[in-house]
PLY file of the C-alpha trace (Angstrom):
ply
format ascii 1.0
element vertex 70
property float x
property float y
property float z
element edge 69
property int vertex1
property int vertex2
end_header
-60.71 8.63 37.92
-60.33 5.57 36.25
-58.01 7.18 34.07
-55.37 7.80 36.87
-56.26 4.25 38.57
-55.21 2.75 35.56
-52.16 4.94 34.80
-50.91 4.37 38.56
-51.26 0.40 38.42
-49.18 1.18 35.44
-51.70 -1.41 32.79
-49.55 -1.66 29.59
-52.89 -2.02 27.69
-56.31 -1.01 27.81
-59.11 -2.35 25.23
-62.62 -0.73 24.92
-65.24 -0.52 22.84
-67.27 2.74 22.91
-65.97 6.04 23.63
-67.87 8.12 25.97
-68.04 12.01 24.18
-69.17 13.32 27.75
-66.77 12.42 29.64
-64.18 10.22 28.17
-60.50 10.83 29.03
-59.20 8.40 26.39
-59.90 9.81 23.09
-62.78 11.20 23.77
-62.63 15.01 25.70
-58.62 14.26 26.68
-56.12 11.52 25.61
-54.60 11.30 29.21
-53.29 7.47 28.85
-51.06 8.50 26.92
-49.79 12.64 27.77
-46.00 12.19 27.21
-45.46 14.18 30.23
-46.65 11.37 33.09
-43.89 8.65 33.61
-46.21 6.25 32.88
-48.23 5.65 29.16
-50.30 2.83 28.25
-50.97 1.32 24.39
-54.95 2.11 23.57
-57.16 -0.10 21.45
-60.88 1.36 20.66
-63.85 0.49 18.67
-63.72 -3.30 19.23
-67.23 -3.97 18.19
-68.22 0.00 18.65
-71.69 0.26 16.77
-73.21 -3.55 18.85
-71.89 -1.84 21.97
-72.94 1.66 21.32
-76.99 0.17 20.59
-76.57 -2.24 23.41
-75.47 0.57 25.96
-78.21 3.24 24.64
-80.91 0.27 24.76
-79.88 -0.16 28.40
-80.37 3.21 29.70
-83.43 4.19 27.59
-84.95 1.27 30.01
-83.28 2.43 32.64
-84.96 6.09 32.25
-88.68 4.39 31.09
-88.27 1.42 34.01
-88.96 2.73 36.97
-88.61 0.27 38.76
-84.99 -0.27 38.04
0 1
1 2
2 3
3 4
4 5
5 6
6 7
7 8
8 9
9 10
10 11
11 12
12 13
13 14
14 15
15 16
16 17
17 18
18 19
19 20
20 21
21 22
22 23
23 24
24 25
25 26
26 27
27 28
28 29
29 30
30 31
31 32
32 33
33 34
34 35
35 36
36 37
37 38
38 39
39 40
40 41
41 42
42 43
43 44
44 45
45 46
46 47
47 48
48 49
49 50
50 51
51 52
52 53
53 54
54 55
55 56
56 57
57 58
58 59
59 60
60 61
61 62
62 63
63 64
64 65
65 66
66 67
67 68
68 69
């Protein structure tokens, strides 16, 4: 979904750290920002600070699943 938002708003550029294996549809499981055959690509930029994001986001949801109360 966010994908398509981003491809109808037409953003020139996207920037992101992490890529998400699972589900990702830049680089990841499909490269859809930029499939020659939509009127519309976008230039990608990934891995800005990959390895501090990738610990901070799986120390996040490890307390998600151990704090309940979250």
């Amino acid at each position: 979904m966010c994908a398509g938002a981003i491809i109808h708003a037409r953003v020139k550029r996207v920037v992101f750290a992490a890529h998400d294996q699972r589900a990702g549809a830049v680089g990841s499981l499909a490269n859809i920002l930029q499939t020659p055959m939509l009127n519309h690509t976008c230039e990608v930029t990934a891995g800005i600070r990959e390895q501090e994001s990738v610990a901070l986001l799986q120390s996040y949801f490890q307390q998600r699943r151990t704090d309940s109360s979250l």
